[in-house]
C-alpha positions in Angstrom: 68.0 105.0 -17.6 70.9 106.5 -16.0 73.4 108.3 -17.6 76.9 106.7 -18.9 79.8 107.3 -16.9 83.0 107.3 -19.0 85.3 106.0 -15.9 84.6 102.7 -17.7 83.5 103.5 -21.4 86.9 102.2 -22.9 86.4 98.6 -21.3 83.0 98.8 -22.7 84.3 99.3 -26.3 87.2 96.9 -26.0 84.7 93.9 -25.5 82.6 95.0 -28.5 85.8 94.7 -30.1 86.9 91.9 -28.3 87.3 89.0 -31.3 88.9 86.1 -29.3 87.6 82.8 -30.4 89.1 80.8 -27.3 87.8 81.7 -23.9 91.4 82.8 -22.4 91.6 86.5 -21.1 91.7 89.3 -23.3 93.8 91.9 -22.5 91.6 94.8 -23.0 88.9 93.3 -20.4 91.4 91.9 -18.2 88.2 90.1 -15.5 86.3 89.0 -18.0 87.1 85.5 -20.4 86.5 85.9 -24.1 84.3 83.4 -26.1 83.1 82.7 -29.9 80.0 84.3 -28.5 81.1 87.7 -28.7 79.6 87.7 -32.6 76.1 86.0 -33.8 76.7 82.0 -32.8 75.0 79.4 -34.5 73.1 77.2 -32.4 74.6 74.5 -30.1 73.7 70.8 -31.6 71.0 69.8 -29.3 72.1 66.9 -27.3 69.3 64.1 -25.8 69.1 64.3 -22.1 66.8 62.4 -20.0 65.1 64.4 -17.9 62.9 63.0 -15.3 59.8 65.2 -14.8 56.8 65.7 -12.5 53.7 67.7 -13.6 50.9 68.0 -11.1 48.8 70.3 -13.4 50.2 73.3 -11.5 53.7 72.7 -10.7 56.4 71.2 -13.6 58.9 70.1 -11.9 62.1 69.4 -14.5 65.3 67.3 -13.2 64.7 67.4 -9.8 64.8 64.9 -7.2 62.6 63.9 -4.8 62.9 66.2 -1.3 63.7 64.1 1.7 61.6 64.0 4.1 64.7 64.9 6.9 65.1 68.1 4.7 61.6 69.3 4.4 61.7 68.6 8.2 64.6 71.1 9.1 62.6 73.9 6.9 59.8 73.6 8.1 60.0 76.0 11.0 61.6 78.7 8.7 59.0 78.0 6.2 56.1 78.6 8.8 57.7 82.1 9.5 55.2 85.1 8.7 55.1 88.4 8.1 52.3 91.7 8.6 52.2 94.9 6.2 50.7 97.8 6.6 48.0 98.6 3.9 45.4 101.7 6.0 45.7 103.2 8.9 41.9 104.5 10.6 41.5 108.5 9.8 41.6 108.6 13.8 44.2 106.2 14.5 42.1 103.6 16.0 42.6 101.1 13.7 44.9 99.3 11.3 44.0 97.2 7.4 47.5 95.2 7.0 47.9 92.3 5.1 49.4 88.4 6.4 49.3 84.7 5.4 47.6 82.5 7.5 46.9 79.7 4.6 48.5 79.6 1.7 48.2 83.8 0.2 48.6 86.6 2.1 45.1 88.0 2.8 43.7 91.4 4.4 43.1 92.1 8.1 41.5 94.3 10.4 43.2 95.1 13.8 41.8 97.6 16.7 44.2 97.1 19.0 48.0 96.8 19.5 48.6 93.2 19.9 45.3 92.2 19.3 43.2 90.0 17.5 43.5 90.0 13.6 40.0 89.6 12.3 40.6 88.3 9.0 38.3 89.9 5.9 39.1 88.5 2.7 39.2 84.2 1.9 40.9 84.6 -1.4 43.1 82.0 -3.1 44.5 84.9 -4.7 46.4 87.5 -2.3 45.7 90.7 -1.6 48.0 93.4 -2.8 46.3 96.7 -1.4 43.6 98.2 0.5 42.2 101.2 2.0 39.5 102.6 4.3 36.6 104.1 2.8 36.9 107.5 3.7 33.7 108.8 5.6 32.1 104.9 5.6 33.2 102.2 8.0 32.1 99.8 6.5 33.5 99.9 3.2 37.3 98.5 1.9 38.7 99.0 -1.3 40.3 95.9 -2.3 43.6 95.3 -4.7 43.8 91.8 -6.4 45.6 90.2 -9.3 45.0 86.4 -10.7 47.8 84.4 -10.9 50.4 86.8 -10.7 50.0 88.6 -14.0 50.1 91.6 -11.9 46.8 93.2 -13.7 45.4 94.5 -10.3 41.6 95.3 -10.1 39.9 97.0 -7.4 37.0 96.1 -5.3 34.5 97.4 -2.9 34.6 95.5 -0.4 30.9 95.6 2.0 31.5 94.7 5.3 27.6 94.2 6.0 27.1 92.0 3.6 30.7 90.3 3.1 30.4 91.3 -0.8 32.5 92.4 -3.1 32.0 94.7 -6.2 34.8 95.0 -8.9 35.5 98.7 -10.1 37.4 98.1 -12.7 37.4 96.7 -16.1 38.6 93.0 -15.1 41.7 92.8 -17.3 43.3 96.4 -17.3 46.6 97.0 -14.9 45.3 99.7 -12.1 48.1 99.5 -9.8 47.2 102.8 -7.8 44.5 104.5 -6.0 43.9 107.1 -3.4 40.9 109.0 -2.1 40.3 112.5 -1.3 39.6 113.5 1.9 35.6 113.2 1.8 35.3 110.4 0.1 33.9 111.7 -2.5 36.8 110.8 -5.5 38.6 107.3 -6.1 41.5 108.5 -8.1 43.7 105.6 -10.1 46.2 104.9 -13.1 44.9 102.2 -15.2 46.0 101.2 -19.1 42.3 100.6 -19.2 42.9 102.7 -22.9 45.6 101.5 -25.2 47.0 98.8 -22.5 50.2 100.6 -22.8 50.2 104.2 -21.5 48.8 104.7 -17.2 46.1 107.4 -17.4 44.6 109.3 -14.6 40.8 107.9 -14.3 38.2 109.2 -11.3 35.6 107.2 -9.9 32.9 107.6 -7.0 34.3 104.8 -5.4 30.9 102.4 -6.6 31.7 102.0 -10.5 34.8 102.7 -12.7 34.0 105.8 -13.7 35.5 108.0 -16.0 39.0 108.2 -17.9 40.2 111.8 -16.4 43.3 112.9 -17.8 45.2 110.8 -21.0 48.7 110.5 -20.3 52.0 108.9 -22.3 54.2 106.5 -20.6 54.2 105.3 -16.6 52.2 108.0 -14.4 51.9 107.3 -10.6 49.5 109.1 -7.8 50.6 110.7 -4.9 48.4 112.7 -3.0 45.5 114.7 -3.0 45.3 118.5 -1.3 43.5 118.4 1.4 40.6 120.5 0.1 40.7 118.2 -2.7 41.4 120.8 -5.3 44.9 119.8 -6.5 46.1 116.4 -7.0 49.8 115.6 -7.1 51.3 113.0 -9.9 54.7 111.6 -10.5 55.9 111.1 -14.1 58.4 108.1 -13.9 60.4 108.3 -17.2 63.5 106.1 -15.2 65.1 105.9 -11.8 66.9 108.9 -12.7 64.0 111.3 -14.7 61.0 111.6 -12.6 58.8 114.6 -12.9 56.0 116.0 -10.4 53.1 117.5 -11.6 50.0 119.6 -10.2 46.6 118.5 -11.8 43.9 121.0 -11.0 41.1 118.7 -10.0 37.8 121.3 -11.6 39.9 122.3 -14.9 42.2 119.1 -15.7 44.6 121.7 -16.1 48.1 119.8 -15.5 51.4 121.9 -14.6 54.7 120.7 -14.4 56.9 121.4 -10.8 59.8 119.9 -11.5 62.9 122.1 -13.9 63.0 120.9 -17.3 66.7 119.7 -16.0 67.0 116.0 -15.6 66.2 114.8 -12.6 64.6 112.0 -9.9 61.7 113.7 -7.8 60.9 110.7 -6.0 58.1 111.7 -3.8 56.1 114.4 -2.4 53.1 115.9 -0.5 50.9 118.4 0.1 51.5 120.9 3.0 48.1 121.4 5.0 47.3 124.3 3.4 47.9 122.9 0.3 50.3 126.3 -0.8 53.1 124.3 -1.1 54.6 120.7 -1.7 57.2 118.8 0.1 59.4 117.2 -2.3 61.9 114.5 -2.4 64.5 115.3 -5.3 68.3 114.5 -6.0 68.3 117.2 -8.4 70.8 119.1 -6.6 72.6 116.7 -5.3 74.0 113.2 -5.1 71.3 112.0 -2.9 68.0 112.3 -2.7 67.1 115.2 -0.1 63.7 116.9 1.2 63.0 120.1 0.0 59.9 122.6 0.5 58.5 123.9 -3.1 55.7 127.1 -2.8 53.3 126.5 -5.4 52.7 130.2 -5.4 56.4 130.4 -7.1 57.0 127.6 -9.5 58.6 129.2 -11.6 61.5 130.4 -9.6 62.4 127.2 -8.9 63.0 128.2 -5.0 63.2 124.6 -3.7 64.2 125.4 0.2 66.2 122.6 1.7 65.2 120.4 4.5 67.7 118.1 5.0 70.8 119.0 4.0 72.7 117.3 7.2 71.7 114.1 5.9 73.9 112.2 3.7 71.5 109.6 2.3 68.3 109.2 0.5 65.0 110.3 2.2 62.8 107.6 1.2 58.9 108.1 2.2 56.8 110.5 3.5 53.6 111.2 5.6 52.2 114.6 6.6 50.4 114.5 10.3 46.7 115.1 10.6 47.3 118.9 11.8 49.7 119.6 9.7 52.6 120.6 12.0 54.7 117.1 12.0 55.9 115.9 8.8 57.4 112.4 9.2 60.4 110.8 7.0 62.2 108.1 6.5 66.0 108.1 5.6 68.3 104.8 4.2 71.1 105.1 5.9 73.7 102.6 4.0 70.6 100.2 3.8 69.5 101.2 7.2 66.0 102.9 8.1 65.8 105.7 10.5 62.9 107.8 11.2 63.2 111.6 11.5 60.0 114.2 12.6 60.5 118.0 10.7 58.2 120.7 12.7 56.5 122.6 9.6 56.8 125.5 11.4 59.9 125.6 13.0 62.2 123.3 10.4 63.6 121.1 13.4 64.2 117.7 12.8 63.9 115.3 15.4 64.9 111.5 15.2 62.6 108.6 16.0 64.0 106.3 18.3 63.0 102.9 20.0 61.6 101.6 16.6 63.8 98.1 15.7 66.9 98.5 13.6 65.5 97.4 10.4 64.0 98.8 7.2 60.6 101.0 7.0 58.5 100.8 4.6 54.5 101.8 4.1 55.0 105.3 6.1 51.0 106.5 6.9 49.5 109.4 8.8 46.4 109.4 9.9 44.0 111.7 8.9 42.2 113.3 12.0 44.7 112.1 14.9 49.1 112.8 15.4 49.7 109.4 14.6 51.7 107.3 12.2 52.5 103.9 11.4 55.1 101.7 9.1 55.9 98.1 8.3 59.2 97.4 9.8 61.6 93.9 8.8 65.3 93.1 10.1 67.1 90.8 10.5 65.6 89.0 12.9 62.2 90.4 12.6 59.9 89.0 9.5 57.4 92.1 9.1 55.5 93.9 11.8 53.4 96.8 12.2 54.3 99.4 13.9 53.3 103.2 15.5 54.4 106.4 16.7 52.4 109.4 18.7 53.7 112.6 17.4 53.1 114.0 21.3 55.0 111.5 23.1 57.2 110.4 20.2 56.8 106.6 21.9 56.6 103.7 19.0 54.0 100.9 19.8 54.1 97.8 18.2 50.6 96.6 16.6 51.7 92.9 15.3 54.2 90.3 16.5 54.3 87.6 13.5 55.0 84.2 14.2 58.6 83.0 13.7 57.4 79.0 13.2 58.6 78.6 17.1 62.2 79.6 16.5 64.0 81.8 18.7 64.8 85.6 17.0 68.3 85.0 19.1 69.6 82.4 16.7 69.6 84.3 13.4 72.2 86.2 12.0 72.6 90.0 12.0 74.6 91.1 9.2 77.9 92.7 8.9 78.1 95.4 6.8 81.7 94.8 4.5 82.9 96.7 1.5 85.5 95.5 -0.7 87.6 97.1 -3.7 86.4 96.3 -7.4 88.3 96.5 -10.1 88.3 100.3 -11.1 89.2 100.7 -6.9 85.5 101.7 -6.3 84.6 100.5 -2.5 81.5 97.9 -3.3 79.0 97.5 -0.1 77.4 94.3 0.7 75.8 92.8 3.7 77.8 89.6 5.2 75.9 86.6 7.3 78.7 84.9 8.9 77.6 81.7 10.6 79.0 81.5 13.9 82.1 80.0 15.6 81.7 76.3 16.3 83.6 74.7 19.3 86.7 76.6 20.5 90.1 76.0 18.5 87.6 74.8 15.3 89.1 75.8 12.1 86.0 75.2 10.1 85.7 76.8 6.7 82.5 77.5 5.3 80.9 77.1 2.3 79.6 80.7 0.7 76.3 82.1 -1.7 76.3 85.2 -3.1 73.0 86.6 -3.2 72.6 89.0 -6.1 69.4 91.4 -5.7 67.2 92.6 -9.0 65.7 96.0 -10.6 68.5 96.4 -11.6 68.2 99.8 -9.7 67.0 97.8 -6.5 68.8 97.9 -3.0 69.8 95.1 -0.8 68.9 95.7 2.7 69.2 93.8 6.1 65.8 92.3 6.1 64.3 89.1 7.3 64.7 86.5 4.5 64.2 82.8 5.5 66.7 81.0 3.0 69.8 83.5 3.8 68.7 82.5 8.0 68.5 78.7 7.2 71.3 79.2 5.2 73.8 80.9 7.5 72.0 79.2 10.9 71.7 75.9 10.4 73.4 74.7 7.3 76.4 76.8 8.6 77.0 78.3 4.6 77.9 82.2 4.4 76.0 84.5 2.6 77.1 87.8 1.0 74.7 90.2 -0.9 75.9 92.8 -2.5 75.3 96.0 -3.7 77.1 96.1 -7.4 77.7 99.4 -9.1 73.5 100.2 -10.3 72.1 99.3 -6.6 70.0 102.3 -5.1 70.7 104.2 -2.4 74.6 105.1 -2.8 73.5 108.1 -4.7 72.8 109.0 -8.5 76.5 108.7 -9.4 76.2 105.3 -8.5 73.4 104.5 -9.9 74.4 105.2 -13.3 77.7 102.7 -13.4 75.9 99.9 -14.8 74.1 101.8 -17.8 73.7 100.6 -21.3 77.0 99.8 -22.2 78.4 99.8 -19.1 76.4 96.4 -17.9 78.8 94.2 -17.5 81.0 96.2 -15.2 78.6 95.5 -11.9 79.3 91.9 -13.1 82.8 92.6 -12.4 81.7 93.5 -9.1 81.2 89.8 -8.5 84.6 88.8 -9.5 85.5 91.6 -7.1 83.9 89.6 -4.6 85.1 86.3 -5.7 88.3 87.8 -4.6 86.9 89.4 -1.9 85.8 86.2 0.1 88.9 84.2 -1.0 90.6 86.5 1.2 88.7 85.8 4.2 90.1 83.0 6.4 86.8 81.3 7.6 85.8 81.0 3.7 86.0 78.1 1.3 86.6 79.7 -1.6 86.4 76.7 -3.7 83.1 75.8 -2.3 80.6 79.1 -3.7 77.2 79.3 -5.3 75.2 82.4 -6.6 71.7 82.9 -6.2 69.4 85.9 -7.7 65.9 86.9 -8.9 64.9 89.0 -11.8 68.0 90.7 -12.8 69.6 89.3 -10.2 68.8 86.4 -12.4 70.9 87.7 -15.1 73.5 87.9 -12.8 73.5 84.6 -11.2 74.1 83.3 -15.0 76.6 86.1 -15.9 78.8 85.3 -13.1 78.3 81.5 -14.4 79.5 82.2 -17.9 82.7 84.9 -16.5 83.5 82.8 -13.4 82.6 79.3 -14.1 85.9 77.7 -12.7 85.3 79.7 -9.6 81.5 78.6 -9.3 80.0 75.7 -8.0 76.1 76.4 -8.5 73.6 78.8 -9.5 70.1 79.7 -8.8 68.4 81.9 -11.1 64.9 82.8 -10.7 62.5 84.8 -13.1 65.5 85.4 -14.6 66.9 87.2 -17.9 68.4 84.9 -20.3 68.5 87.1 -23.5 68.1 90.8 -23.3 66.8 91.0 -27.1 64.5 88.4 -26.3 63.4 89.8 -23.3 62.9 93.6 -24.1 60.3 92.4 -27.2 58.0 90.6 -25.0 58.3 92.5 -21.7 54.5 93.3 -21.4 54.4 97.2 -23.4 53.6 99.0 -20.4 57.1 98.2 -18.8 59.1 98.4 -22.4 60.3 102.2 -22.5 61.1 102.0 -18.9 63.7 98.6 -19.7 64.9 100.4 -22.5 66.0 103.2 -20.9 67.8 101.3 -18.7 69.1 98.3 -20.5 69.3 99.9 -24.2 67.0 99.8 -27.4 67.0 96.2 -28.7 65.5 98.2 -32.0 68.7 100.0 -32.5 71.2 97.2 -34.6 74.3 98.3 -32.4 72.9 98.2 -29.4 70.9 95.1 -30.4 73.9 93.8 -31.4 76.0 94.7 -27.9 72.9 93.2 -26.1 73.0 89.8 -27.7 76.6 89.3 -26.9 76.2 89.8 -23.2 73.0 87.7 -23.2 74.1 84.8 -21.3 71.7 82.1 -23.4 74.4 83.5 -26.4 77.7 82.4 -24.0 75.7 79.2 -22.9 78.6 77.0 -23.9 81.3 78.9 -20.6 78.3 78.0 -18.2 79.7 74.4 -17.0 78.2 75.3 -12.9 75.4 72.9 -12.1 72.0 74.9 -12.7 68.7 75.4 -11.3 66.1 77.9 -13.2 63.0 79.0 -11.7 60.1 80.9 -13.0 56.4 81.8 -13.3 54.3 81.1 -16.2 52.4 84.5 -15.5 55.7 86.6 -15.4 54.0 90.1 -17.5 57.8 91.2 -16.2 60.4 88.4 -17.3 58.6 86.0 -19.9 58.7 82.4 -18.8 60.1 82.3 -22.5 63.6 83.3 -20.8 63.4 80.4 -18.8 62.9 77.9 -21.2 65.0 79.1 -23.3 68.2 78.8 -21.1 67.4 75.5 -19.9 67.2 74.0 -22.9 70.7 75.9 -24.2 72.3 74.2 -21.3 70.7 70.5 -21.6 71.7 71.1 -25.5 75.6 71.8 -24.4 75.0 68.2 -22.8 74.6 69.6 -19.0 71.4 69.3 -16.6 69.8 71.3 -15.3 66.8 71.7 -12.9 64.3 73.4 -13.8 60.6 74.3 -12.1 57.8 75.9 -13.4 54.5 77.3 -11.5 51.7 78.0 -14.0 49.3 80.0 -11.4 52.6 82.4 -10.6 54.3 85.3 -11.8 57.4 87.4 -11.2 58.4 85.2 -8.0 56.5 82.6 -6.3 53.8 84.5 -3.5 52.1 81.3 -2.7 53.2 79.5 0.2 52.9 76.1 -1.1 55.0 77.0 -4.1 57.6 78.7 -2.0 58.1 75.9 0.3 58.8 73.6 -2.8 61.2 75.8 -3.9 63.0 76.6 -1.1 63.5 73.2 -0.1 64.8 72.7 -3.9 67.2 75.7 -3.3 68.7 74.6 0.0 68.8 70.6 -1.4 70.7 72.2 -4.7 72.7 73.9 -2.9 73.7 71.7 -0.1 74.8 69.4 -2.7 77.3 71.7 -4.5 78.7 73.0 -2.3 79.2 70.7 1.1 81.0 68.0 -0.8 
């Protein structure tokens, strides 16, 4: 997926090499033990362990113990916190679809005034994922839903008159994406309706499926139509470091390639008013992502004029004002949003301010009026909606979610650290430092390290309920890093972690390790690790690595075994893993990934466990799960285990969430105050 740096290729071959048998350091990987795991193992003799279980049909709950009823009663304010998303903003502004829990799924509601009344729309017990207004018909939503977290999303028609809803779609293909043109008149959407496999263009009236419009190979993604609805903009994602933009000539099908034939990541882009040109985010000439302006009258020269070249970050999203002459951006500064305004005409930038420090996401125009609107979460903020008149450049704030009756003023704002790794490369991560107890105290506090996923994901300061329990009232540090891989520290960056280079952003964590044992007001003897998705594959990498140095980890929808895990990915996610991981079907590399699979090192993981997943998971097979589990109760070692059949790649239901929060904090608070 990214491209191999060689500032740590030689460590990469010295632990294919590596042939220890005893897991003491080897010189030629000097932070990482050695095991009889390096080469194919033979199974661990399976050892009987009684393991109390509880099965309600829906949950399996593996090992754990009950939850006291003291501890579910110190959640249960931090569980009650909610959050609002932005999912349509009204052509003239008026009006706002976003998306918020008030049972037990997050479901889709209308709002007509800042601060007003939600007036909720759907009843599902599935949640909602997306929506939009019916261009040109008020009365008419389209509707994004999966079942049980499979993450095959189908689209609805929503009737307000009647309260009915009409599927457009097949029922069981994936159609993650849809847009309208400006009349109405075309639904556009990627579906795998065809092979299950490949995401094709298809076109619809909006009423019925419709028609599959343009064949395409591999992961395509929608963008935007031109305004006259002639042109239609698509985004070929090959990895986090190849994406193409295309043009699609709505009458002919014709499709023409914008981006060079060099490698590159055009991330986004839009349509200028006129629809003449395209505004284009791209790294392609540089470390970061930066906006450029592309004439469609001149592809071929490959003019890209720069917009932001006094920005050293990633632009992130965009949205082009009703008239045209305000093109608003967003911009992650170290993790940080900020909101910039370019004049089309004039190429000034102008900044946004009085929005919360926080991170943006969902940036909207609206179509007839000079207004836009985001989703913003920080901190101390658990997802609002908010907007900004282009005239007056004032923010207004639409939604103010309910915190469960805690006060914003007690959590935590991070600290942003960085600390040396081993090849001297600064590492970023966010620090929540509990705060000072009495005067003169000398208290030293116990410490997680929360690992984020993708792996090409970012960590950013916003609002999670654990990490605020976590550092606010159980008084226990948290660190979350960015390792070498993490988005948004530039390309160069980005590739560290590639193929063969994997386990150097698990060095990162010994980094760390050494890192917080520095620090006075940590107990360095007292740590955990916690993670999701490839974060998962962390929080058991650091176990097998630094064991002695571990207490406890939490791994959730995690990967276990990369071989494993790349054959029964679901196909249309394969390539894309493969790029990024390596090709299991290649005997070297199959070979290379089986040795750093953790479920092949299972006997160095001696850390109390807990493993979390989603029967549904099309992302990380539940089979990953299970089969790390039972590695570890087979070395003679227990571990917790849960399993929520109507979930997928996390738990999105509250009553699932709440259990397995409270089993978190319980696991950890175990570990790691004694």
């Amino acid at each position: 997926m990214k491209r191999i740096s060689t500032l740590t290729v030689a460590l990469a071959l010295a632990l294919q090499g590596c042939g220890a048998n005893a897991p003491q350091a080897c010189p030629a990987c000097p932070t990482l033990p050695t095991e009889a795991a390096h080469a194919e193992a033979s199974p661990p003799p399976e050892v009987a362990l009684s393991v109390p279980t509880q099965d309600d049909g829906v949950v399996r709950l593996e090992g754990t113990p009950e939850i006291p009823p003291e501890l579910h009663a110190r959640l249960q304010q931090y569980l009650e916190t909610r959050a609002a998303t932005l999912q349509a903003l009204a052509d003239d502004g008026s009006g706002m679809l976003i998306t918020t829990r008030f049972a037990n799924t997050s479901q889709l509601h209308l709002i007509e005034d800042p601060m007003g009344a939600r007036r909720q729309i759907t009843f599902s017990d599935e949640p909602v994922f997306g929506a939009a207004f019916y261009p040109n018909d008020v009365q008419a939503i389209l509707i994004q839903q999966d079942v049980g977290g499979a993450e095959n999303y189908q689209l609805y028609r929503f009737d307000r008159r009647s309260g009915r809803s009409t599927r457009i779609t097949n029922g069981t293909s994936r159609n993650p994406e849809f847009l309208f043109n400006r009349d109405g008149s075309r639904l556009a959407y990627v579906s795998n309706a065809r092979n299950g496999t490949d995401m094709d263009l298809w076109m619809s009236d909006g009423t019925t499926q419709g028609e599959l419009f343009l064949e395409r190979a591999g992961d395509w993604h929608l963008l935007e139509f031109s305004r006259d609805g002639s042109k239609l903009l698509l985004q070929e994602f090959v990895s986090i470091l190849d994406q193409r933009i295309y043009v699609v000539d709505v009458a002919t099908r014709a499709v023409t390639r914008l981006s060079p034939e060099a490698s590159g990541a055009d991330r986004t882009a839009a349509f200028s008013a006129d629809g003449q040109s395209v505004y284009l985010v791209s790294d392609r000439l540089g470390d970061f992502a930066q906006l450029y302006e592309v004439s469609l009258a001149h592809i071929e020269s490959t003019a890209w004029r720069p917009l932001t070249w006094s920005v050293p970050w990633n632009v992130e999203e965009l949205a082009l004002s009703g008239d045209g002459r305000n093109l608003a951006f967003s911009i992650n500064e170290d993790g940080v949003s900020t909101l910039r305004v370019l004049d089309t005409r004039s190429r000034r930038l102008t900044a946004i301010t009085g929005a919360p420090r926080g991170v943006v996401t969902g940036l909207r125009a609206a179509r007839n009026a000079n207004t836009f609107a985001f989703s913003m979460t920080a901190s101390a903020l658990s997802g609002d909606v908010f907007s900004v008149d282009l005239r007056t450049r004032n923010v207004t704030r639409w939604t103010e979610s309910e915190m469960g009756g805690l006060d914003p003023a007690v959590f935590i704002e991070p600290e942003l650290v960085h600390y040396p790794s081993f090849d001297g490369r600064s590492i970023p991560a966010f620090y929540y430092r509990p705060r000072a107890g009495s005067e003169g105290s000398d208290e030293r506090f116990p410490l997680v390290i929360s690992i984020h996923g993708g792996p090409e994901s970012q960590a950013r300061p916003w609002f999670s309920p654990l990490v605020q329990y976590l550092a606010s009232e159980a008084r226990i540090a948290v660190l979350v890093p960015n390792v070498r891989g993490s988005d948004g520290y530039g390309k160069a960056y980005l590739a560290l972690d590639d193929g063969r280079l994997r386990e150097d952003s698990v060095r990162d964590i010994g980094a760390l390790l050494d890192f917080a044992a520095t620090r006075s007001e940590i107990d360095s003897a007292r740590v955990g690790v916690y993670g999701g998705s490839y974060g998962g594959y962390m929080v058991l990498a650091s176990l097998v690595h630094y064991g002695a140095r571990i207490r406890a980890g939490v791994d959730i929808v995690g990967i276990a075994n990369f071989v494993t895990f790349l054959e029964a990915t679901a196909p249309y996610r394969r390539e894309l893993r493969r790029v990024e991981y390596g090709d299991e079907s290649d005997p070297s590399m199959r070979t290379f990934l089986r040795e750093i699979s953790p479920v092949t090192r299972v006997d160095q993981i001696q850390s109390a466990l807990f493993v979390a997943h989603g029967a549904n998971d099309p992302r990380v097979p539940v089979a990953e799960a299970e089969q790390i589990v039972q590695a570890v109760r087979n070395q003679g070692h227990e571990a917790w285990y849960m399993l929520a059949r109507n979930e997928g790649h996390g738990f999105i239901r509250k009553a699932n969430r709440d259990r397995f929060t409270e089993l978190s904090v319980m696991f950890l608070e175990q570990h790691l105050r004694r």
